[in-house]
Structures are given as C-alpha cells and as structure tokens.
C-alpha positions as CSV (number, residue, x, y, z in Angstrom):
1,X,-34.8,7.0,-52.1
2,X,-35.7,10.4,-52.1
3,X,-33.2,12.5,-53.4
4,X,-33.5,15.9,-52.2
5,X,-32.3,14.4,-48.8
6,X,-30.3,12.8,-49.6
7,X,-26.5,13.8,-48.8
8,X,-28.0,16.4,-46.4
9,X,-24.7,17.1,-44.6
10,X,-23.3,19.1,-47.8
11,X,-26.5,21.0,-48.2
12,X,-26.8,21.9,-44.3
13,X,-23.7,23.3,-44.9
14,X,-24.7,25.0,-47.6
15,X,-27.9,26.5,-45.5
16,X,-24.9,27.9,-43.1
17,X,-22.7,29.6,-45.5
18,X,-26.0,31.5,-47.1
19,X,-26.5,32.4,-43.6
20,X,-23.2,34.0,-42.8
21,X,-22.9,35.4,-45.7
22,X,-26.4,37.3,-45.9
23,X,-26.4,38.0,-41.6
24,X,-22.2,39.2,-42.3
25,X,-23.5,41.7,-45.5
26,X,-26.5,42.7,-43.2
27,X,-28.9,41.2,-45.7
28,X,-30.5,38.4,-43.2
29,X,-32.4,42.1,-41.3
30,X,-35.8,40.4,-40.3
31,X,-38.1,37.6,-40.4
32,X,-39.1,38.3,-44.2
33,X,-35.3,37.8,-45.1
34,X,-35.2,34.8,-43.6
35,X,-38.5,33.4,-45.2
36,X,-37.0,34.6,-48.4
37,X,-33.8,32.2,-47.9
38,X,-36.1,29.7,-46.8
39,X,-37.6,29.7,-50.2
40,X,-34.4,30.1,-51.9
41,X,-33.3,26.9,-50.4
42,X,-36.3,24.7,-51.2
43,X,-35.5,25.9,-55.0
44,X,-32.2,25.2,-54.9
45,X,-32.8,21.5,-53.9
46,X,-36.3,20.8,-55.3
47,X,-38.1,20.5,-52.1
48,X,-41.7,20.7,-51.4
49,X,-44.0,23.1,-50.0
50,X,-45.0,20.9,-47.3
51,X,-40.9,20.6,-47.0
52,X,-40.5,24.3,-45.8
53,X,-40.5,23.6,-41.8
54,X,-37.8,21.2,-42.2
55,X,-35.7,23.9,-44.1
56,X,-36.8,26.3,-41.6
57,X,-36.0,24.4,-38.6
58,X,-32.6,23.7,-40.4
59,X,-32.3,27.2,-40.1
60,X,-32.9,28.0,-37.3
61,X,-30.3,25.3,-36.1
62,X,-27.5,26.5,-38.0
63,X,-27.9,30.1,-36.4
64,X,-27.8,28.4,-33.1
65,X,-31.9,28.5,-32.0
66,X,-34.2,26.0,-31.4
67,X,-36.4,24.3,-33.3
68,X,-39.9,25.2,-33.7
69,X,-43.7,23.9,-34.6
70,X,-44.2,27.6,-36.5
71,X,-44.9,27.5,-40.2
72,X,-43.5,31.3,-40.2
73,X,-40.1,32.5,-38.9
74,X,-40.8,34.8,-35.7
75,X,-38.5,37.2,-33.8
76,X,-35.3,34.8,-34.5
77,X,-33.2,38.1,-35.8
78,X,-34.4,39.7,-32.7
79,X,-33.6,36.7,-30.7
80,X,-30.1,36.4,-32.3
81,X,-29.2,40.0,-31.8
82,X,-30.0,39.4,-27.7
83,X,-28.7,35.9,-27.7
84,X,-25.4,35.6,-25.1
85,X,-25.0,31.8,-25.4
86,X,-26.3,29.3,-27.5
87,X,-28.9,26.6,-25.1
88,X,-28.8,23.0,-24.8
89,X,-29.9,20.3,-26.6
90,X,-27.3,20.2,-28.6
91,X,-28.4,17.2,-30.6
92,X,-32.0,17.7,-31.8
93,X,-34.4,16.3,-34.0
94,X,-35.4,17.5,-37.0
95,X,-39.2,16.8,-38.1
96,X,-40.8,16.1,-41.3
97,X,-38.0,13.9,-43.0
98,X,-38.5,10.5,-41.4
99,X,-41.4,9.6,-43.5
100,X,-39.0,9.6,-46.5
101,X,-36.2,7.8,-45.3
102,X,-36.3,3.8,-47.2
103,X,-32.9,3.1,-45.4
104,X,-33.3,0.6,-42.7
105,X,-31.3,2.9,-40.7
106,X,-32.4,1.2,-37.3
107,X,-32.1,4.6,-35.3
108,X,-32.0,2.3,-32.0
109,X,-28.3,1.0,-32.4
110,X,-27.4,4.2,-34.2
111,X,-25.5,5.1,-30.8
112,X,-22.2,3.5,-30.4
113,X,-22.0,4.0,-26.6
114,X,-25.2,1.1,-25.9
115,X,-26.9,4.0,-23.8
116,X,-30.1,3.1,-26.1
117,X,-31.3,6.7,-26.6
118,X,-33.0,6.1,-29.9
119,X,-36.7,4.7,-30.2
120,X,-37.8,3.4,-33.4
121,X,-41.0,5.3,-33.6
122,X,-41.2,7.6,-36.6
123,X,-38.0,8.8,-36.5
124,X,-35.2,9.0,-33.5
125,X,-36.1,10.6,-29.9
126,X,-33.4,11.7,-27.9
127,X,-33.6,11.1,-24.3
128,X,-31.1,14.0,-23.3
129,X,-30.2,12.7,-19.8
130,X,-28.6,9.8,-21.4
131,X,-27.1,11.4,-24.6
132,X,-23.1,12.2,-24.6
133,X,-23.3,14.3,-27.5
134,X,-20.7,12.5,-28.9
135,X,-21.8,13.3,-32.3
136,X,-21.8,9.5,-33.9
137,X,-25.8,10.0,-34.6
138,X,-25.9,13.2,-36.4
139,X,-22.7,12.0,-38.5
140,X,-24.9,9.0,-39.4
141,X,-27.7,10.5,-40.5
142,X,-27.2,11.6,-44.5
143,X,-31.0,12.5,-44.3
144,X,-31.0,15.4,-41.7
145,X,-33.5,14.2,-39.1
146,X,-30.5,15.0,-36.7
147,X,-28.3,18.0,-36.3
148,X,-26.3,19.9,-34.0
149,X,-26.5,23.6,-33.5
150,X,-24.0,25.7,-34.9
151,X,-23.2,29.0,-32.9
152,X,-21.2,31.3,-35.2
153,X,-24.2,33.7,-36.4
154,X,-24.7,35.2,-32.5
155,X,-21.2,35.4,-32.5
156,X,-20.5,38.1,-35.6
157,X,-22.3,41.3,-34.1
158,X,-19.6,40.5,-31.2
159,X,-16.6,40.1,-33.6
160,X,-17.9,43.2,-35.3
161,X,-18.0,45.4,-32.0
162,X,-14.5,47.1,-31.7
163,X,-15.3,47.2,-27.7
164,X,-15.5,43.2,-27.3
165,X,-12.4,41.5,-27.3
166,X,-12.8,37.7,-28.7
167,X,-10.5,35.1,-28.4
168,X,-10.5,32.2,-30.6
169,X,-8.3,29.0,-28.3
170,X,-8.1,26.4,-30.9
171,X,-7.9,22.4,-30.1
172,X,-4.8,20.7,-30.5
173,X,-5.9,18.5,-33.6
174,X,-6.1,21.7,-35.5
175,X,-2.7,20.8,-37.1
176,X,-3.5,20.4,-40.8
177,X,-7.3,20.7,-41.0
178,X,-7.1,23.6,-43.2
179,X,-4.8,22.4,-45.7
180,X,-1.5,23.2,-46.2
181,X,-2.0,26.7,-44.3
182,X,0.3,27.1,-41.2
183,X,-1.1,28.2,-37.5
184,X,0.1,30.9,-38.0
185,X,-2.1,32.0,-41.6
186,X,-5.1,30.7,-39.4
187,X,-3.9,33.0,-36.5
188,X,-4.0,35.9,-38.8
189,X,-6.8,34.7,-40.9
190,X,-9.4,35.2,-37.5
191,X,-7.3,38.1,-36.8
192,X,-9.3,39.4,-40.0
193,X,-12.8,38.2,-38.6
194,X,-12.2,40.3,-35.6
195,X,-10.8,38.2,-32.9
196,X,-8.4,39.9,-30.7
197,X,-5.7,37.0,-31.0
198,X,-5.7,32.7,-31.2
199,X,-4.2,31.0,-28.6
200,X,-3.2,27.1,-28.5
201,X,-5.0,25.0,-25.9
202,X,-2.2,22.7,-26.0
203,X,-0.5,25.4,-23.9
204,X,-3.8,25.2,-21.2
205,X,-2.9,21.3,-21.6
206,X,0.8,22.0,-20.9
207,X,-0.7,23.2,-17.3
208,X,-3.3,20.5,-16.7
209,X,-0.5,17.8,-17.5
210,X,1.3,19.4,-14.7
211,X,-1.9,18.9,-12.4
212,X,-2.7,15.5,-13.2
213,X,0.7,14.6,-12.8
214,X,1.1,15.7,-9.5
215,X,-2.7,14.0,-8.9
216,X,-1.2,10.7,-10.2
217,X,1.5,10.8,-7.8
218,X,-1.2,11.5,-4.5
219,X,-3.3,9.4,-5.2
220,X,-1.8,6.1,-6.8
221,X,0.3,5.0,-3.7
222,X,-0.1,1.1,-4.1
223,X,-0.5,-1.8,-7.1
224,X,-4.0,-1.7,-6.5
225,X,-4.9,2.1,-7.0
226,X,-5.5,3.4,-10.5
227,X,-6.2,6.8,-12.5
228,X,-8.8,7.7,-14.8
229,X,-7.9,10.9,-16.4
230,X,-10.5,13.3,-17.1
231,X,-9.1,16.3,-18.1
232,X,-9.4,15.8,-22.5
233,X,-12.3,14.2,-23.7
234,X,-16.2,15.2,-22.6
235,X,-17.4,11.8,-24.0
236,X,-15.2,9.3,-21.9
237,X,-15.8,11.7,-18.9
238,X,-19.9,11.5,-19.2
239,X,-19.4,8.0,-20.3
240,X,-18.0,6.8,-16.7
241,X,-20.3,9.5,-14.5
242,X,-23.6,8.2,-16.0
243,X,-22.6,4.4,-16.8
244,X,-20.2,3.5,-14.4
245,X,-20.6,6.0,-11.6
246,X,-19.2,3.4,-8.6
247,X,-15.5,4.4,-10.8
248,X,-16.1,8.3,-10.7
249,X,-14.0,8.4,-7.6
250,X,-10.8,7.0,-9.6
251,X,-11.5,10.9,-11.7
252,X,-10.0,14.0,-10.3
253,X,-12.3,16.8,-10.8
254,X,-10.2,18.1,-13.0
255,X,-11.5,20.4,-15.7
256,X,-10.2,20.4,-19.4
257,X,-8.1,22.2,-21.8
258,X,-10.9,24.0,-23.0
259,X,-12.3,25.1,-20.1
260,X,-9.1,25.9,-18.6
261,X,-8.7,28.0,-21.7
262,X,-11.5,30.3,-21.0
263,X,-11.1,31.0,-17.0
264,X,-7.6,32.0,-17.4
265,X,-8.0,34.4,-20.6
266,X,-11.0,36.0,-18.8
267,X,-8.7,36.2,-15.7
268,X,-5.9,37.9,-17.5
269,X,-8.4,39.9,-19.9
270,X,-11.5,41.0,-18.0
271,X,-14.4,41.0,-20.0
272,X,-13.3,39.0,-23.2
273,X,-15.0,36.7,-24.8
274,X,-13.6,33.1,-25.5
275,X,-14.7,30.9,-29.0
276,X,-13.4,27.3,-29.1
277,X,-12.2,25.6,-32.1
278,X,-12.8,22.2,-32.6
279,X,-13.0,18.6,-33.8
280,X,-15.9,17.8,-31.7
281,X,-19.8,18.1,-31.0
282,X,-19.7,17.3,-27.3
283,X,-17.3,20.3,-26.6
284,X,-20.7,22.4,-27.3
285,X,-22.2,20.4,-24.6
286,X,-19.4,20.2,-22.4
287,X,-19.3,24.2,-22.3
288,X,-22.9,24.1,-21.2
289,X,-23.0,22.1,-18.2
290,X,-24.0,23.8,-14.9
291,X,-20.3,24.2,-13.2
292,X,-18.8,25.5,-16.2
293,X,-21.2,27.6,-17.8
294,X,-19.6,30.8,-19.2
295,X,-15.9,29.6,-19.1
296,X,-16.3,29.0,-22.8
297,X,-19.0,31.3,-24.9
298,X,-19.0,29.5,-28.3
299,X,-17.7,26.9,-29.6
300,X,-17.0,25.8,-33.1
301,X,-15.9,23.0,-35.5
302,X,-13.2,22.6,-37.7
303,X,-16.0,21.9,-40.3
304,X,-17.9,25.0,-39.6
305,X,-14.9,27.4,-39.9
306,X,-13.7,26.2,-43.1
307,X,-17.1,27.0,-44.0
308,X,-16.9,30.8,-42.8
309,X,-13.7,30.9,-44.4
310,X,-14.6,29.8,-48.1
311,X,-18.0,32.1,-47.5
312,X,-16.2,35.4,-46.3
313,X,-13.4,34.9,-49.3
314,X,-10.5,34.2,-46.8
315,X,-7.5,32.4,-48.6
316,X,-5.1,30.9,-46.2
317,X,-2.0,30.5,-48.3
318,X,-2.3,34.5,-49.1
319,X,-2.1,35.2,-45.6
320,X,0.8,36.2,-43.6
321,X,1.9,33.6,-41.4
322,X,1.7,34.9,-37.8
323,X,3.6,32.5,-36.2
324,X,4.2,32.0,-32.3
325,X,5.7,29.0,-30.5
326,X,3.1,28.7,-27.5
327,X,3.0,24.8,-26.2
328,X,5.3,22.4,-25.7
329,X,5.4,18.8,-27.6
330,X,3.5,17.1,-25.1
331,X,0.6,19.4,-24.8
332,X,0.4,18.9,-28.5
333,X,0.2,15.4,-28.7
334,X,-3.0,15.4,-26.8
335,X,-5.0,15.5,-29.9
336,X,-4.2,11.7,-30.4
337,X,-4.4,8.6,-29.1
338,X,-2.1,8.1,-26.3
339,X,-1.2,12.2,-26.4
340,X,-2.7,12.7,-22.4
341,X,-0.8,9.3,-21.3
342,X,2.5,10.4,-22.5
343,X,2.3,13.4,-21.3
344,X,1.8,12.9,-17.7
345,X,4.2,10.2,-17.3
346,X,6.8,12.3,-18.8
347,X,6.0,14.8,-15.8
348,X,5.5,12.1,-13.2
349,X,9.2,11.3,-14.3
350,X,10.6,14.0,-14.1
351,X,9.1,15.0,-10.3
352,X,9.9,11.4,-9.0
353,X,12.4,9.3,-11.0
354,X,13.1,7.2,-8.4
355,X,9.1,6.4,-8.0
356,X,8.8,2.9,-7.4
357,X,5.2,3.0,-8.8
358,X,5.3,3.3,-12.1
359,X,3.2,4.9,-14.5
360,X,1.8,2.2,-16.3
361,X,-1.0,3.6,-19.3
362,X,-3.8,2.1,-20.7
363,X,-4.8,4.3,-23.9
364,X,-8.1,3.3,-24.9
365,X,-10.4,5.2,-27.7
366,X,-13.1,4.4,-29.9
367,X,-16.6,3.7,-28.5
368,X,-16.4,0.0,-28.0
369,X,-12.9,-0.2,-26.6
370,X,-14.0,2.8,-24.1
371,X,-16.9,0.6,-22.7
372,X,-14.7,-2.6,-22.3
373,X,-12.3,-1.3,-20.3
374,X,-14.8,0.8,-17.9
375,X,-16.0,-2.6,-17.5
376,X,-13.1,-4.3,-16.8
377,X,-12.4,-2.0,-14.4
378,X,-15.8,-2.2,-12.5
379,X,-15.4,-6.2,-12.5
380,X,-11.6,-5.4,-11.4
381,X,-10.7,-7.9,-14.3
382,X,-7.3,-8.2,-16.3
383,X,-5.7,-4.8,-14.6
384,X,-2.5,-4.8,-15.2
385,X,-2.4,-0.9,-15.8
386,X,-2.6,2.1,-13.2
387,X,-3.9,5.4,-15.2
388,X,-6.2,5.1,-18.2
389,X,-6.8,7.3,-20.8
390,X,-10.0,7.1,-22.6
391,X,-10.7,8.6,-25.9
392,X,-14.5,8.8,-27.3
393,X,-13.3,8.6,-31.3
394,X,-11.1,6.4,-32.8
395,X,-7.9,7.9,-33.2
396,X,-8.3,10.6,-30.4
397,X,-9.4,14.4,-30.5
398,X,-8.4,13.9,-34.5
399,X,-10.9,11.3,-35.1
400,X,-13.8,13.4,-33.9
401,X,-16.9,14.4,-35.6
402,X,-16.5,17.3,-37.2
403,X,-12.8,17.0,-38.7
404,X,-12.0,18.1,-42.2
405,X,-9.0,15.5,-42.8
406,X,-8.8,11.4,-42.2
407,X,-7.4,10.5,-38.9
408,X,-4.3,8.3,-40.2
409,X,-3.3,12.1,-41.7
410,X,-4.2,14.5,-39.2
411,X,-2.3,12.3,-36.4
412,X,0.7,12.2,-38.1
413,X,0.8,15.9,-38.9
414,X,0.2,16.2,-35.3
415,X,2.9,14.4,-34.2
416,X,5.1,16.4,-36.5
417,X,3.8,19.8,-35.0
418,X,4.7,18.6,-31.8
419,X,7.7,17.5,-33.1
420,X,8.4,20.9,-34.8
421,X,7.8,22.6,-31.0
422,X,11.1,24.3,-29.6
423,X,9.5,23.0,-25.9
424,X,10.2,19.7,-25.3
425,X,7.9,19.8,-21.6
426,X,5.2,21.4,-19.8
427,X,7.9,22.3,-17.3
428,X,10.3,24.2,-20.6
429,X,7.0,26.3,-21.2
430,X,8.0,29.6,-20.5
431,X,4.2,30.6,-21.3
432,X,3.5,28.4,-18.9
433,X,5.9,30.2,-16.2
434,X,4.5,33.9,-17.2
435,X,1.0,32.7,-16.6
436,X,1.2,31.6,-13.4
437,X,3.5,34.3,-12.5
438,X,0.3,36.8,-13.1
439,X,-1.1,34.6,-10.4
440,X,1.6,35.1,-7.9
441,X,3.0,31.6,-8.7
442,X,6.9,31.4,-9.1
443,X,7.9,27.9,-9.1
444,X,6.2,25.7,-11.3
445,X,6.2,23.2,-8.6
446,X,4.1,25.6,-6.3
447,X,1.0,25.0,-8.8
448,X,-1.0,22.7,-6.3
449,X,-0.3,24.7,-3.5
450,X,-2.2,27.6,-5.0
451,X,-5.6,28.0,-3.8
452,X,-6.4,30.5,-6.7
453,X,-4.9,28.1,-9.4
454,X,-5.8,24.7,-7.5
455,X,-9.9,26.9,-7.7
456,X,-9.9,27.4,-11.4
457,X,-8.5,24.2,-12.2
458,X,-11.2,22.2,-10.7
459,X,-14.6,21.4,-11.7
C-alpha cells in the first residue's frame, strides 16, 4: 500500500484549507502561487515528481475548476476571478493514482444504486448520464481517484464585495454538525465571512409541505392512486426519472427546499446571491440542472465549512448567538427519515380531517431499500401504502455524504431542534404568512391558486 494516498480525504482537505487561507490573505495572486502550493503539498506528503498533476488537478477541484492534462497551472486565478458558477461534472476522476491502488476496490459495484457507472479499466469512468451524484463513490475512495468540486474559492471575492449581498440558506440537518455551537453562533459566525444573513430551509420546507399536501389531496382520490414525493432529496428524484421513468407521473413537479430557497430570496432581494449549506454532493448537481440553473449559486458541505471555519480562526462557542425562530417542527424534521411523510400528513389533516383516504406513508432510505420499493411499485406488488418518501442515505438528509457527525446523533439532535421550535405547523408559521403576503397572498389556503407562487414552485 502506498502510503502517501493513502487516507486522501484528510489531506484533500487539507489542499482546501491552504487554499482559502492563501486566496482569503491574497497570497494565491497567479499561476506561480499556485505552482508554489503545488510543491508545498508534494513535500508535505512525500509525493513524487511524477505525482505533481494529481496534486494539481486536486487543486484545481477544490477551487471549483476542472481537471486538466497540463503539467503547468494556466489562467485558473484568472478563471476564478471571472467564474459565476461552478460547471458540471461534479464527480470527476482524478488521474495518475490508480496504478498505486493494491486494494481490490472493484470500482464496478462501488455504486450503490446498480446504475453500473464504473468500468474496471485502469481506474473508474464515470458515465455522467447515469450518475446521481449521490456521493457513495467519492466517499469510498480513501485513494483520491474520485472527488467532487468544492465551490467556496469563486465565492470569497463575492463575500468580500460590500455591493453583493450573499445569503447562506442552510439544510435542515445542520442541527449539531458544528459541535455544541447554536444556529444562532453559526448565523453570526457567516455574518463575519460576509453574508448578508442565514436563513433556515426548513422554513422554504414549511411552504412546500403545504404544496404537496394540497397535491396529495388532488391527486390521490381512490385505493389505487399513490404519491411519490419529490420535493427533498435529488438522489431518489434522479433515481425514479432515469430508472423507473413509467412512475415519474406519480411525482409532482415540485421543486425542493433548496431551490425554493433561492427563487424567493432573489424575489424578495433583487440581485443577491444565494450559497447552500449542506449534507450532500448531489445538491451541487441538483443546482445545476437546466430548469433550475441560477436559483442556487453555490453550494457547500457541512464538511467544507467547518473547514473554512477552523482555517479563517472562527470559534463558534465565542460567538454571539444570533438566534431567530424561523421554521416550524415539521419543516425541521425533514432532515430525517420519515421528516417529509410526517409532515404532509399532518397538513393533509388538518385541511381534510374527515378525508376518507387516508395518508398512508411508506418512508424508505438507504440505496437498496430506495430501489426495492421503486420496484415494487413498477410490478404494483405488496402496496399497501399511498405516498412514499424516498431518502438516498440511510438515515435521511443526516446520513448524507458530507456530514461531520454519526447519523444515530445528528437525528436525534434534530428531533430535539424541532422539538425546541415555538411552531408546531407549517400553517403556525408566521414567516411563512409574511412571505406570501409580499406575494399578494393572504390566506395560506390561497397558495395553489397563485399563479405567481404555483410558477416558482414548480420545476
């Protein structure tokens, strides 16, 4: 085993944090700078010359670019400076470190969702059309011959302009991923970076439980119909479009939290820019597809900001603690397992009681249990059930990728934030209320009927 690859998730990490830190203390200026950390890293880890376009492409990843065949860094500062968005693929391979590898790592069953992307050749190729981006592959690989691209560096000079206003919306399984420190420290902690304010997606999910709920009610009239939500997780929704498409018509168009996130802060705040905060590599993707490009302009792991924290000195437990009370329990609860199913029913209860079709969930997550039931419902076999919620890592939204806690722990501290909310309901929300009030929307149950809102809720 060759050591200086070994582990290679801690030192990509490290790569990124000499990043920030040189490109935040304007010492990463040109290409020569970034030959110079290029070098720097090979000594740290005791690489090779013949090493150096792995590191480089490494680099180039972790400030958001694309690989390259180059031996020599070439306009990526430039590139950076100019860059609005960071491209797709968001999975990529990295050359040069396959030859080392004496694991019999198999890269052809390395994806959990049998979609067969990876060839045993000499190393993994990724055949985009049929990737999720679920992250499982990148995760597996302690080596570094895959790796997603990180898209904070094109995101400072913005955070750094006083005339750009940046919100950061952060996932709901953000609950306890940075220690003991409260929302409200991390609120004030990006505050610091230079984002204009953080806002909870739970309360964007507060609004699409509404939506869904009223969906549920159209459109399940008899035993046989059912529901596939679609509004939470990228991987489940990709799953059934490209494996089971003759289901897709059981899935609202609905978009997601995040997305919603984005149109309705650059409705209210013309201009702005919107980062997403997350537990997940196929929210980067997500926020590239074709319909829904620029609704979200970055996006970013939990990982990756603890990272920029620890690298820019910010302590979380010195900070004051910002506090504000923006979703209710149930828009909370969608970072877990069975989160989006409680949710709506407890809507679809409250706007029919006496609905003699009941809301009967089927809460499904994890890559194997996702499959089954897509199949079971393609084959129409054991349905007993009438919405389904699917959830591409075990545990839900706090399972995902790029988490910084175990899932047993982060959904329990969920629960308790959700717990800790003074709104019991989407329809308690009062945020909720003064949103759609900007959109000439009074009554709550109006939300459907407003082509505006119905518009920007929709894929």
């Amino acid at each position: 085993m060759n050591e200086k690859f070994e582990n290679f998730q801690e030192k990509r990490m490290y790569i990124f944090s000499e990043i920030v830190n040189r490109y935040w203390n304007d010492k990463l200026k040109d290409e020569k700078d970034l030959e110079n950390l290029a070098y720097d890293i090979k000594e740290k880890y005791g690489f090779g010359d013949k090493d150096m376009n792995f590191i480089k492409n490494h680099i180039r990843v972790a400030m958001g670019l694309d690989t390259s065949s180059n031996e020599k860094f070439a306009n990526e500062i430039k590139t950076i400076k100019e860059y609005k968005k960071v491209d797709t693929p968001i999975v990529t391979k990295i050359d040069g470190v396959c030859d080392y590898c004496e694991k019999d790592c198999n890269c052809e069953d390395t994806c959990k969702y049998e979609a067969h992307i990876y060839q045993r050749t000499k190393g993994p190729i990724i055949e985009n059309n049929k990737c999720l981006n679920c992250g499982d592959c990148v995760k597996a690989c302690d080596f570094g011959a895959l790796a997603d691209k990180i898209e904070f560096v094109p995101l400072i000079d913005m955070l750094k302009d006083k005339n750009t206003k940046v919100y950061a919306t952060v996932a709901p399984s953000i609950t306890g991923q940075f220690g003991d420190a409260t929302m409200g420290q991390i609120r004030t902690a990006l505050k610091l970076m230079g984002f204009e304010d953080m806002i909870e997606v739970a309360l964007f999910a507060d609004i699409l439980t509404i939506k869904e709920a009223f969906e549920f009610i159209e459109l399940v009239k008899d035993e046989q119909d059912f529901y596939l939500t679609s509004c939470c997780c990228p991987v489940w929704f990709k799953l059934v479009e490209k494996k089971y498409p003759e289901l897709f018509e059981h899935m609202p168009p609905s978009i997601s939290p995040m997305i919603a996130s984005g149109r309705f802060l650059k409705k209210l705040y013309e201009g702005s820019k919107v980062v997403f905060i997350s537990p997940c590599i196929a929210k980067k993707a997500e926020a590239k597809e074709e319909e829904l490009k620029g609704d979200i302009d970055f996006v970013l792991t939990f990982r990756e900001l603890k990272e920029v924290f620890d690298t820019l000195n910010i302590n979380l437990s010195e900070l004051a603690k910002d506090e504000k009370d923006q979703a209710s329990f149930a828009g909370r609860v969608y970072a877990r397992t069975g989160g989006v199913s409680f949710s709506v029913k407890s809507v679809v209860n409250r706007l029919n009681p006496k609905r003699l079709i009941k809301l009967k969930a089927k809460k499904v997550h994890g890559a194997k249990a996702c499959n089954k039931i897509l199949s079971d419902l393609s084959s129409n076999e054991n349905i007993d059930y009438n919405f389904v919620e699917g959830m591409g890592c075990v545990g839900g939204c706090v399972g995902g990728p790029r988490t910084n806690i175990d899932v047993a722990k982060a959904t329990a501290l969920v629960n308790e934030f959700g717990e800790d909310s003074l709104i019991m309901t989407p329809f308690d929300n009062k945020n909720v209320v003064k949103i759609l009030n900007e959109f000439k929307v009074n009554d709550i149950n109006e939300i459907m009927e407003n082509e505006e809102i119905a518009n920007m809720l929709k894929r």
